[in-house]
Each structure stands twice: as C-alpha cells, then as structure tokens.
N, C-alpha and C positions, 0 to 999 in steps of 0.2 A: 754235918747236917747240910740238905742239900736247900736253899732257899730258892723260894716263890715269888721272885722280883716285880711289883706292880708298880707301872709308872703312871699316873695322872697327872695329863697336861690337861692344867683349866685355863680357860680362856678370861681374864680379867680386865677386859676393856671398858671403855667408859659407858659402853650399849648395855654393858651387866649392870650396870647401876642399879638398886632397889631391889627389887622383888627376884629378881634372878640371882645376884651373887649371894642374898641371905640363903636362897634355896639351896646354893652349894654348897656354901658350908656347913648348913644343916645336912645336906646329902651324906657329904662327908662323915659327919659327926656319927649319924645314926647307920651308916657304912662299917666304920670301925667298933660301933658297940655291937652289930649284929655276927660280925668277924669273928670279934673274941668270943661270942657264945658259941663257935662252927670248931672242935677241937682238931678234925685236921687243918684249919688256915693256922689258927693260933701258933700249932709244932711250923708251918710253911710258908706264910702269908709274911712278906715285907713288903711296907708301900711307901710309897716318895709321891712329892706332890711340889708338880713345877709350875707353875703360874706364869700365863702371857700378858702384857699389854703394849708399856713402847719398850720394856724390854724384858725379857726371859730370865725368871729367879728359881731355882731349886729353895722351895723354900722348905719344905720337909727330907734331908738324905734318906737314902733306903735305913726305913728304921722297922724291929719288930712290932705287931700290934699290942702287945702290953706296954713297951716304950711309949708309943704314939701321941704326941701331942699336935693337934691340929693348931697353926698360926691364924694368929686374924687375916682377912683379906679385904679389901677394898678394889674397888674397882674405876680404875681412869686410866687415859690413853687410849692408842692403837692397841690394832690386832698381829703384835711380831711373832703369829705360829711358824715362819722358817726360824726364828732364832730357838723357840722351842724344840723342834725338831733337831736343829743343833746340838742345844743342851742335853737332851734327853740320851742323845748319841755319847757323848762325851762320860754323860752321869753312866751309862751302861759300861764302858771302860773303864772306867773307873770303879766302879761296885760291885759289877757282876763278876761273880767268881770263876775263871776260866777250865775246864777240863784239863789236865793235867797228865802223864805217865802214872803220878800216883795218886791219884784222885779225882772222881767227878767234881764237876763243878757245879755250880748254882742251875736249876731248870732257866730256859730260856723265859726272859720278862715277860710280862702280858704288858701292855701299852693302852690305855683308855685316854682320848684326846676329845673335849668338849669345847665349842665355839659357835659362837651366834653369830659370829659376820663373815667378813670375808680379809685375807691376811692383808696385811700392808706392806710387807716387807717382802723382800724376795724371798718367798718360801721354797721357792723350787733349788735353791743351792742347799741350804737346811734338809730340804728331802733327802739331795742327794747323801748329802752322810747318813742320816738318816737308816735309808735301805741297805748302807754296806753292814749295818749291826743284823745277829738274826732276831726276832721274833718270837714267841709262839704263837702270838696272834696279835693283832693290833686294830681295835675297834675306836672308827670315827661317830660322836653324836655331833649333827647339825640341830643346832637348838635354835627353832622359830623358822619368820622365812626369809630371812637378809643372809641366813648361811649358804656358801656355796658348795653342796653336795658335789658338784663335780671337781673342786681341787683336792674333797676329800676323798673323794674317787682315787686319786691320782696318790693317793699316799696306803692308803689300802684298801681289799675289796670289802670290808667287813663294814659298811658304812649302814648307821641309822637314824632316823629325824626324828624332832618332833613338831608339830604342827606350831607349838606355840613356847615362848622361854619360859613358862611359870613356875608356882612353886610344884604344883601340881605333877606336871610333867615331871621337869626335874628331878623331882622326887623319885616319879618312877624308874628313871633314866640309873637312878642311885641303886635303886634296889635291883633291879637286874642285875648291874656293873658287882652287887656285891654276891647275888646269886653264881653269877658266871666266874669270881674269884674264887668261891665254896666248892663250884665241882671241877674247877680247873685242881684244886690243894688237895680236894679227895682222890683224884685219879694218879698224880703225881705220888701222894702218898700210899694210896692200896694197891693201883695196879703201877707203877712205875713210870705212866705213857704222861707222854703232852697231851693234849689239847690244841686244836692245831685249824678251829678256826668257826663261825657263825656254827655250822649242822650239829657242832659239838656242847656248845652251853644252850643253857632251859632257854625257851620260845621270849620274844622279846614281850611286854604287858602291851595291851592293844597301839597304848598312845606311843608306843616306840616305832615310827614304820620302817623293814628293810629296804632300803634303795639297793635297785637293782641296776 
C-alpha cells in the first residue's frame, strides 16, 4: 500500500499561549475525526505532528488515522521553525518509503506548517535541508500579524494568513488543511496523480487569505 504522508509542523511558542494553542488542538482533534469518516484518507492518510518552540519534537511518528493519538501540547519558548524544518527533513528519511526496482514507494508528503511569529533560530540552514526532500506540496499558514509571510515565502509559494490567531480562525485554517488532505487521498487513490500545489485543493474559507 502506497501511503499519504502528512506532516504538521505547529508552531508552540509562548505567543500560542491560551486561546490559540486550545484551538490547535481542537483543530487537530476534529481534523482526524473528519479524516476517519473520508474512506479514501482512512485506506491513505498518515499524519505526524512535530511541534516548535526553543526546540523541535516529533511528537506524533507517521502513524495511521485509526492508530491516532493526539499528545497534549502546551505552549512556551521561542519560535525554532529552522529546527523544524530540520526535523521534518530527517522524519521524511526516515518514514517515507522510497521507490524502489520492485516497488513504488509512499506518494510524496504534503507538509502543513502553522506560526504566529517570526523564527528565532536560523531557519534559513533548516530550509536548506529542508528543500533537498521532495514535496507534493507544502503549505505555510501565517496566523495573526507578528507572522512573517515573507520567510514563509521563502520556504514555499503556497503561503496563506489569517488576519487574526483565534479560535475562530484556526479552526477554519483546520478544516481546509483537512479538506485539502481528502482530495489530495481521493486523487492519489482513484486517479493515481499527486496534487502538486494551491490551484489543486478546494478554494481557501474567506478568513484564509492567499499571499501572493
């Protein structure tokens, strides 16, 4: 079987504190019970879920969505998204199943990366590993406005805001990310293709705006 690799780097700094990091993880939670009801993610959909603050944790491995257990989170420290970037690179070698002489291998990851500020660390050496993994697409949410759209420019073009961190937002921020994982698992499944980038998953909900 060919897997669906979904990586979510959340950003868990101390600016998440309160009403934002409950949002996440409520994001999350009603992320994976929407999942399991979608029968092509359920056969396709593995999702990992790495967490930033002063430092970068995988804290869920690529695991199936019946497996799924979401971890508590908390939120304090910096923002080290180059170490994420890092990790995320490394967890791809490590998980993702490579094509072979006798066998395909896993569809290439989707990548969803969510932060409210701006990184602390060197993120630009993290990028660079980062970029050498492939893709099938890799969407940035800037949540609020202390985030910097333009480094997340600089990591892909698939970048979208939200005006504000709430739960509101967020929420909606979820339900797309889990929209966009449903027809990324149905296409993979019925027709074979990737997904390969914003014009291909359903229209963002108003409060998501595209940066262009």
């Amino acid at each position: 079987m060919r897997r669906l690799p979904v990586y979510l780097l959340l950003d868990t700094s101390g600016s998440m504190t309160g009403e934002p990091i409950e949002a996440v993880k409520n994001g999350v939670q009603v992320m994976i019970s929407s999942l399991r009801q979608n029968p092509q993610a359920i056969e396709t959909a593995f999702i990992s879920i790495i967490s930033f603050d002063s430092t970068a944790k995988q804290l869920v491995p690529l695991t199936d969505l019946a497996s799924f257990q979401m971890v508590d989170i908390k939120a304090s420290g910096t923002t080290n998204l180059g170490e994420a970037l890092h990790l995320v690179a490394t967890s791809i070698d490590n998980e993702v199943a490579k094509t072979t002489a006798d066998q395909k291998g896993d569809w290439k990851p989707l990548v969803f990366i969510m932060t409210d500020g701006i990184p602390t660390d060197d993120w630009q050496k993290g990028l660079e590993e980062f970029k050498k993994r492939k893709t099938a697409y890799t969407v940035a949410c800037a949540a609020g406005s202390n985030a910097d759209t333009n480094v997340l420019k600089q990591i892909t073009d698939n970048v979208v805001s939200l005006d504000t961190a709430d739960s509101q937002s967020i929420a909606k921020f979820f339900t797309w990310v889990t929209a966009s994982i449903g027809v990324t698992s149905t296409r993979v499944e019925d027709a074979g293709k990737e997904v390969t980038g914003l014009s291909e998953l359903p229209p963002p909900p108003a409060e998501l705006n595209i940066v262009v």
